[in-house]
N, C-alpha and C positions, 0 to 999 in steps of 0.2 A: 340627868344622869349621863345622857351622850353628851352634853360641853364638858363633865368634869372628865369622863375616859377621855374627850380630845385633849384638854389642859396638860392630864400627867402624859400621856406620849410626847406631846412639843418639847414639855418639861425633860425628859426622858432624853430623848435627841439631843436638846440643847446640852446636858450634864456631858451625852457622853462624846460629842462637839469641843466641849473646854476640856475632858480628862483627855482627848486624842493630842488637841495642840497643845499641852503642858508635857504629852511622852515624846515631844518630835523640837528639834531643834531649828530655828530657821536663820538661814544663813543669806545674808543681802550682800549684792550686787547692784555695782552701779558704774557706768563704763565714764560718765559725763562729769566725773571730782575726780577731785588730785587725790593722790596716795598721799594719807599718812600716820603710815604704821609704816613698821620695821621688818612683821613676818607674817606671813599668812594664820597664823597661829593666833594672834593680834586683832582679827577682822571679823567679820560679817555679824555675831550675835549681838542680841539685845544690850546696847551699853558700851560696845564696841565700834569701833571706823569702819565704816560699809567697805566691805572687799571692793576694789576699781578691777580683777579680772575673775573671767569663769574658773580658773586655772587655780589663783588663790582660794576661791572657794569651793575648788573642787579636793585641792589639799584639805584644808580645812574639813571638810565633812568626812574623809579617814580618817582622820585623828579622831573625831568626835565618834565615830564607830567602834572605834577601838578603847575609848576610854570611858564611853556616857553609856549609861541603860539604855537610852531609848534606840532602839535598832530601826527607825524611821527618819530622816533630816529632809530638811528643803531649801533649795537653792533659789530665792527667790529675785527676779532679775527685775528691776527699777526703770530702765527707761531704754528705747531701741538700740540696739550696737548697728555702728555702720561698720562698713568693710577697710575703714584704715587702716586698722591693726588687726592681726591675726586671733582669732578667736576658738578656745580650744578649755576644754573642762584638762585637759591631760589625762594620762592612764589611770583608772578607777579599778585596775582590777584588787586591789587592796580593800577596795568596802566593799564591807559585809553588811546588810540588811538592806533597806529599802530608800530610796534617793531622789526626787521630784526634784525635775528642775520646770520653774513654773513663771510666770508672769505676773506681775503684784498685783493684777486686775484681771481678773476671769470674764471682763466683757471686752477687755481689750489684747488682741495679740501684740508682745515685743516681734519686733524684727531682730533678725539675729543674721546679718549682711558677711559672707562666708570669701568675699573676692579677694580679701590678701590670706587667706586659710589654704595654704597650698601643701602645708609641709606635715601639717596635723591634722588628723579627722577629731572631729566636734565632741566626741565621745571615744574613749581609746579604752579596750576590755583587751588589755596583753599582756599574758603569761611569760613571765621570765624564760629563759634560755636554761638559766641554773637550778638546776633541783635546790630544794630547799632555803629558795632566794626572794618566795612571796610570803604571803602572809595566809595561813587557811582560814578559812569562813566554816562555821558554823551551820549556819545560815545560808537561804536562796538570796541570791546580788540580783535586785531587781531596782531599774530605773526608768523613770518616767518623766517623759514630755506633756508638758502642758500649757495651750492658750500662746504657743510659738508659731511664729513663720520665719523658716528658713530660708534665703534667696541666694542664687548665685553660688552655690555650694559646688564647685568640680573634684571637693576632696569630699571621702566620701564620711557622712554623717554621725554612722555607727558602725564602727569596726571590734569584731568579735575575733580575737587568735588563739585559741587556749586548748589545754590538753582535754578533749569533749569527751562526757558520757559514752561510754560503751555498752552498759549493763543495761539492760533492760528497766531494772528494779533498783534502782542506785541504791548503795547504803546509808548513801547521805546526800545533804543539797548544796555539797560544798564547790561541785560540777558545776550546777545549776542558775541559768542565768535566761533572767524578763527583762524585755525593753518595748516599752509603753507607747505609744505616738497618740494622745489623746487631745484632738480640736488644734490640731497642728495643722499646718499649710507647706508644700516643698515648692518654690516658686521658681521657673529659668534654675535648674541643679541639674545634675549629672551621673551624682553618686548618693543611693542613699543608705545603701545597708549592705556590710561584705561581712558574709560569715565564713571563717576558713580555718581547718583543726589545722592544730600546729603539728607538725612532724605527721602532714596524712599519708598514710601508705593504702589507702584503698579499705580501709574497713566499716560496717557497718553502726553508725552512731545512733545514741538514744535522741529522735529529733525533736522530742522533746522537753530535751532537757536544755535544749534552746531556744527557746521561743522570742516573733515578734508577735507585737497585736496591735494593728490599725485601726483606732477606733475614733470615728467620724473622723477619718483624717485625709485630706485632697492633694495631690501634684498636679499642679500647673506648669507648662509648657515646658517639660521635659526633654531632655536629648539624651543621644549617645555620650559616652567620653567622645574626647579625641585627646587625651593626656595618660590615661594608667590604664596600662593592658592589663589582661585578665590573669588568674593568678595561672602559673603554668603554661604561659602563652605567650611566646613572643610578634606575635602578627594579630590576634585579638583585642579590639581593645574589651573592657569590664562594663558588664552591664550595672544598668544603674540598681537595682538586686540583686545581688551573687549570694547565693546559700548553698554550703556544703554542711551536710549533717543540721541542718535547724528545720526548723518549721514557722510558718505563717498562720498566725489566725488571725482571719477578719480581717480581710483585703484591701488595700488600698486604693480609691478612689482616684481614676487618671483624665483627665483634659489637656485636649488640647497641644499636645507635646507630639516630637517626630522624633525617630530614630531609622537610622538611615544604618547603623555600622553595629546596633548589636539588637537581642531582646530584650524586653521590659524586664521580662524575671527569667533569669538562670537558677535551677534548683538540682540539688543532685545529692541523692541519699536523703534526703529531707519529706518534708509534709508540706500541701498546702491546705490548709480548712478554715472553709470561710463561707459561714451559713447566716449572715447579713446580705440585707440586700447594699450591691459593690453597683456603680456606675464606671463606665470606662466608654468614652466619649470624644469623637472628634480628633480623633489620632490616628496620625501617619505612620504602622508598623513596615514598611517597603515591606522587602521579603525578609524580615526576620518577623518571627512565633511571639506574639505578647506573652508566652510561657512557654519556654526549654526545660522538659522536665527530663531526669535521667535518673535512672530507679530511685522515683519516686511517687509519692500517692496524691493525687490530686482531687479535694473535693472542692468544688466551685460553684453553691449554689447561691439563685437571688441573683443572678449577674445581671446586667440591663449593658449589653455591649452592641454601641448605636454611632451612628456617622462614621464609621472607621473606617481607614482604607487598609489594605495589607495582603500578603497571599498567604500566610498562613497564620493560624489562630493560636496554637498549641503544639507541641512537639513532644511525643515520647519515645524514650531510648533508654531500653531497657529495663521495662516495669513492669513488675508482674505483678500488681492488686488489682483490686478492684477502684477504678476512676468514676465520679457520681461528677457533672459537668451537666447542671440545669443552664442555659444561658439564653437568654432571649437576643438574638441577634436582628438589628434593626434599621435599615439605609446602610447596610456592610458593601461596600465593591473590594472586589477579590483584585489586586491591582495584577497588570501582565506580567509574568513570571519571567524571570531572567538569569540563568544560575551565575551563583555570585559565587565565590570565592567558598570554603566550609565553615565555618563557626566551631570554635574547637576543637576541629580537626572531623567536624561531623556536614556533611552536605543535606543543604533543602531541597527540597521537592514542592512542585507545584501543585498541593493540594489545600484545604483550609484545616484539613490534621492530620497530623503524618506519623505512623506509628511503625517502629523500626526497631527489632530482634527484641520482641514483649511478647509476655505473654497475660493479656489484659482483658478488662470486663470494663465499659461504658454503659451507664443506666440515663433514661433520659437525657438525651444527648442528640442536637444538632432538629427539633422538634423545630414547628412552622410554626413563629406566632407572630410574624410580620412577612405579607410579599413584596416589600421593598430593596429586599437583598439582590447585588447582581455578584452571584461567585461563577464564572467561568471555566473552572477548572474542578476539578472532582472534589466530591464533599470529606473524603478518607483516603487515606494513601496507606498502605499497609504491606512491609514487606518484610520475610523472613518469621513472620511473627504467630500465635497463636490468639485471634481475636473474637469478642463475643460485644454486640452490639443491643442492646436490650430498650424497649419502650414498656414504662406499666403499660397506658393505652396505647391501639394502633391509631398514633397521629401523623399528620403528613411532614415530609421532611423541607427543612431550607432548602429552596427551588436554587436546583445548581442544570448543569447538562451531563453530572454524573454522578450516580453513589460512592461507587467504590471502585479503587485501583488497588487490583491486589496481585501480589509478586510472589508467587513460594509461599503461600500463607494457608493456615485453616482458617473460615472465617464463619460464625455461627450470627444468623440476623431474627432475632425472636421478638415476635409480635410487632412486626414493620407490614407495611405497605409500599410496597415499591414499584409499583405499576406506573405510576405516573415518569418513571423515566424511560426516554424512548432505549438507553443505554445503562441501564445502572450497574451492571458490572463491567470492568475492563480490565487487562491483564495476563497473564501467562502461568499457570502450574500450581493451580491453587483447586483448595476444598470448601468448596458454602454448602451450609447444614443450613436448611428452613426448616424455624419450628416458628409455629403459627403465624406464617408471614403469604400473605398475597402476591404474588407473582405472574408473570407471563411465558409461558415458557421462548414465544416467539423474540424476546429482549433478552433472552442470555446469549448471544451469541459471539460476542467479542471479546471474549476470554479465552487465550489460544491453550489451548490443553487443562483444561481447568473442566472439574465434574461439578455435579450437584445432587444434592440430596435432599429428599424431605424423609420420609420412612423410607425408601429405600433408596435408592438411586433414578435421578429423573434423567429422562432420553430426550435430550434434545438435540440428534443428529436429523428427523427427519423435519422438523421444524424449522431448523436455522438450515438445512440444503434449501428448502422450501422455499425461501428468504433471500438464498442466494446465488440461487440458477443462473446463471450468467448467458444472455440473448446475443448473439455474435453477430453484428453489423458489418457489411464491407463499406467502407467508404468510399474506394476507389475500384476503378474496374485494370486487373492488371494487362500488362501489353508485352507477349512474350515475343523474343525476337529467334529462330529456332538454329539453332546451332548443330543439334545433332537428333537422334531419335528419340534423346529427355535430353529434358531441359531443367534446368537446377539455378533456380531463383536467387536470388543475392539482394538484401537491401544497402544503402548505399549510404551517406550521412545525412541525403535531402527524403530517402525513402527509409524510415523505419519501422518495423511490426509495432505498434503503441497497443496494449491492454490498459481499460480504462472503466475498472471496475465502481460503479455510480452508489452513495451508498444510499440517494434516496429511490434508485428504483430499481436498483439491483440488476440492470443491466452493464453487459460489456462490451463496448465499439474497438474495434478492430481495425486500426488502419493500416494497409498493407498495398505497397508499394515495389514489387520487387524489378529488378534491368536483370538477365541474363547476361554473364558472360558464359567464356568457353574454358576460365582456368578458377572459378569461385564455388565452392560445392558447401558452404553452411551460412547459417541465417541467423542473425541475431535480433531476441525481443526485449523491448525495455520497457518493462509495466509503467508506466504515470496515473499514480491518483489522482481523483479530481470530483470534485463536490457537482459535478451538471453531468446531466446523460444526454448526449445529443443522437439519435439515430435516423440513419440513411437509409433511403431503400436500396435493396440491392439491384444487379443488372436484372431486367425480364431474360424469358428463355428463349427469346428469337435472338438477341445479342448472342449467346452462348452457343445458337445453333452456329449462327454465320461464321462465329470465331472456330469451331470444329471443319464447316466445310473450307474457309481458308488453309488449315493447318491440316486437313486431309489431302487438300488438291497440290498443295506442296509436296507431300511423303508422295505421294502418287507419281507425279511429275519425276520426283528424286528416284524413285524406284524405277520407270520405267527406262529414263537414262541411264540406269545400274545395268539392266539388260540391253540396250544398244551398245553400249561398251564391249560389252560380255560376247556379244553375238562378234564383234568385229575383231576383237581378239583370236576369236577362234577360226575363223576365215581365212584368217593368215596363218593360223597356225595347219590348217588342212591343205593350204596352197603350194606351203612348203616342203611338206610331207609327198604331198604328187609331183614338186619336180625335182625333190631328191629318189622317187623310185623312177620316174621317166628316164633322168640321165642311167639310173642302174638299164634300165630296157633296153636302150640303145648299143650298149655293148653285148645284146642277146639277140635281138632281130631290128631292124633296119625298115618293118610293116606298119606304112604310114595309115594305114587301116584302124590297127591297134590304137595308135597315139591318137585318132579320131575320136574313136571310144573312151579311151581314159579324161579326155578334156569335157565329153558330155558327162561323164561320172562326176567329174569335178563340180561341174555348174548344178547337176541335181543336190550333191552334198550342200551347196552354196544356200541354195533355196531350201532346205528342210533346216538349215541352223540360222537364217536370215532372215525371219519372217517380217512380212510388211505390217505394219500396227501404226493403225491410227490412235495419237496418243491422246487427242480431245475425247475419243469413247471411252478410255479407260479412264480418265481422272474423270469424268461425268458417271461411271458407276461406282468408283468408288466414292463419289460424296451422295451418292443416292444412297450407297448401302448403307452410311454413316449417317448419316441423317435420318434412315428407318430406322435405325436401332435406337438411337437417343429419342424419337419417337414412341417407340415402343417403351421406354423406359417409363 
């Protein structure tokens, strides 16, 4: 009973096997015989002279769209095309229904050699200029690659221009356009898919109703252009993915390839969803994003992203859904950051995702499942934007030396563990909300004006002071020269105040150098960071004493010279005073008796304003008194 249920299924299969190719017409290709037929109309079916180009038989299958039932054809190609002659289906926006272009041996790929392909993409989907100058479709225009390798392609592959989907809900699938990459290979290319609405003014497309789908399909050793800028750009060149208003499902597989001058995938208004497991391996992204997304939704799960080098992974600008980015990242080094020039008029940042005026949600995203990774520079970059970073489980993250740079942002981190970084936040005037997340409060501290919250507001002023007390070292002992009763220090260009705040021991050495003058009254400090704390002892207090009895015994000294001056000034000045009254006396009495007396008056005045002082006893009390006091201190 179960061999006859297996019999009729085979049987089954097989019928509806032969009623499929009797509704589809197949159209052959063969680049290696002479033409001869007269008109592509002439070529490729059963009974007919094999088409000699893709071009004739890409003719050829409009026609047969338009005239035959079967809304299925195939293009089937006979033996490798090299790159002699230019190689090009021409403009297919005219078919309507479904279109395989395929290789007559499904174990074997044709090569399909793109190096004289300069002037036409391989596939051309463009909308006239002129209203009512194409032909409408019924029907979803969907085409398919199969059992192909493309090499050397700088023109790019699949060119989509057409007036796209707006509507959420189309009325029809006359919009509507699939393009297939199935066991295809893109080898040494440049260009492989540009989607761009015709006459775009900024609106909102159904990205949908554009779709690719990579399915088992690989790029090998990939680059930049350096031939066709990007559309709207004249200093950009075009990434070898440009999609405006489409979508991607089921990613494409990359090895091996560098790009030095753009991203892998530029997307904008569009979708990427791609829930096969994608390899992406052994590739040099410099500082451009293996995906530039710009309001766009990005799901990217099953990724196995291994050997790469680059400084960043992803870039969003201006997205506000929710972003699902499962990726196992695996031997990643994050290369030295270097800002380059902007990429569509938008600038990188040195982090491995950079999220810029969004308002987003990441789920399982940047989890630990290799420690082979070396990223140097912050695991998130986030500015302007409103962000929420989510784990189902609390697992540990890709080991970087930072979580998060965030600039002006709200940032919400739920169900994370973030203890393991000695710094994981960093940045200036932002809001992080922890909901069910492990933390320290001693590791928030390098976020300059930035709060936190769990339920309510967390304080972490006395934690991070705690942290960062700063121990003041002299390293030098200074040497005042004295000029007057103060003295007002001045550093010089060989003496200068250095602050030199350590971050691993939180102390601050202080080296201070100052020379007195007698015309300099302000000081200048110039902080230098520096990753070492070196500290000095300072002077002992016998040095300190002897520097005060020096600098006592001087003011001392100066002081009692103030008074020898003072005493001698006035001496003279009393001298004169008795022999302008003397000469008055003499014109009153002539009694040398008198004049006897006034010169003894004179000499006792002399001695009460002239006193004899030994100046060794006075500057030996006044460093006595100074020296008890700082004693007593």
């Amino acid at each position: 009973m179960i061999k006859i249920s297996i019999f009729f299924c085979v049987l089954f299969i097989f019928l509806i096997d032969i009623s499929f190719s009797l509704l589809q017409n197949n159209i052959y290709v063969d680049y290696n015989i002479e033409r001869n037929y007269n008109s592509f109309e002439e070529c490729g079916l059963n009974g007919e002279p094999v088409c000699t180009s893709l071009e004739d038989a890409g003719n050829r299958a409009i026609i047969l769209s338009k005239t035959s039932s079967p809304t299925t054809n195939s293009i089937i190609i006979n033996s490798d095309i090299n790159g002699s002659t230019p190689v090009s289906l021409g403009n297919l926006y005219n078919y309507c229904g479904t279109l395989s272009i395929k290789s007559s041996n499904i174990s074997i790929n044709i090569n399909i050699d793109g190096s004289n392909s300069t002037q036409q993409p391989f596939l051309n989907i463009q909308e006239a200029d002129q209203p009512n100058s194409t032909y409408p479709c019924s029907v979803q225009r969907s085409f398919q690659f199969q059992y192909l390798n493309f090499k050397n392609w700088d023109q790019t592959i699949v060119n989509i221009n057409i007036n796209q989907e707006t509507n959420l809900v189309p009325p029809d699938n006359s919009k509507k356009i699939s393009v297939y990459f199935s066991s295809v290979n893109i080898i040494s290319s440049s260009r492989i898919i540009l989607i761009y609405p015709k006459n775009d003014t900024g609106q909102i497309y159904n990205p949908k109703s554009t779709i690719i789908y990579f399915i088992s399909t690989t790029a090998h050793n990939l680059s930049s252009s350096n031939l066709f800028g990007a559309p709207g750009s004249i200093n950009d060149f075009i990434s070898p993915i440009h999609i405006v208003g489409g979508c991607i499902s089921k990613n494409i597989n990359l090895k091996n390839s560098t790009f030095l001058s753009t991203p892998f995938i530029f997307i904008e208004r569009g979708e990427i969803i791609s829930n096969v497991q994608t390899l992406i391996s052994n590739n040099n992204f410099s500082v451009n994003p293996f995906i530039f997304s710009v309001n766009s939704t990005i799901s990217q799960t099953s990724t196995l992203f291994k050997g790469n080098e680059l400084s960043t992974f992803i870039y969003f600008l201006k997205c506000y859904n929710t972003q699902t980015l499962d990726i196992d990242f695996s031997n990643t080094t994050q290369l030295p950051f270097y800002r380059r020039n902007k990429y569509l008029g938008f600038e990188y940042e040195d982090s491995l995702t950079v999220i810029k005026n969004s308002s987003l949600r990441i789920i399982n995203y940047l989890i630990m499942t290799n420690s082979s990774n070396s990223i140097e520079n912050s695991l998130l970059f986030v500015e302007n934007s409103v962000f929420e970073l989510e784990f189902y489980n609390m697992d540990s993250f890709v080991q970087s030396k930072c979580l998060l740079n965030t600039i002006n942002s709200s940032i919400t981190l739920n169900n994370l563990n973030i203890t393991a970084f000695d710094s994981p936040i960093i940045g200036s005037n932002s809001y992080i909300h922890f909901k069910a997340t492990k933390y320290s409060k001693d590791t928030l501290c390098s976020c300059q004006g930035c709060e936190y919250y769990d339920s309510t507001q967390i304080n972490t002023t006395d934690s991070c002071n705690a942290n960062t007390t700063p121990t003041e070292t002299l390293t030098e002992t200074p040497t005042p020269t004295p000029t007057s009763s103060t003295e007002t220090p001045t550093p010089t260009s060989s003496s200068t105040e250095t602050s030199t705040p350590t971050s691993t021991s939180s102390t601050t050495s202080i080296t201070s150098t100052p020379t007195s003058t007698t015309s300099t009254t302000s000081t200048t400090s110039t902080p230098t960071p520096t990753s070492t704390s070196s500290t000095i002892n300072p002077p002992t207090i016998n040095s300190k004493k002897k520097n005060i009895a020096i600098i006592t015994t001087i003011l001392g000294v100066a002081s009692i010279g103030s008074l020898v001056i003072f005493s001698l000034i006035y001496k003279k000045f009393k001298n004169k005073r008795y022999l302008t009254k003397l000469s008055s006396d003499k014109t009153i009495s002539s009694d040398s008796v008198l004049d006897d007396n006034m010169y003894a008056v004179a000499e006792e005045d002399e001695k009460d304003v002239s006193p004899t002082i030994d100046i060794s006893i006075v500057a030996y009390e006044h460093e006595h008194e100074d020296c008890a006091q700082l004693d007593g201190q």
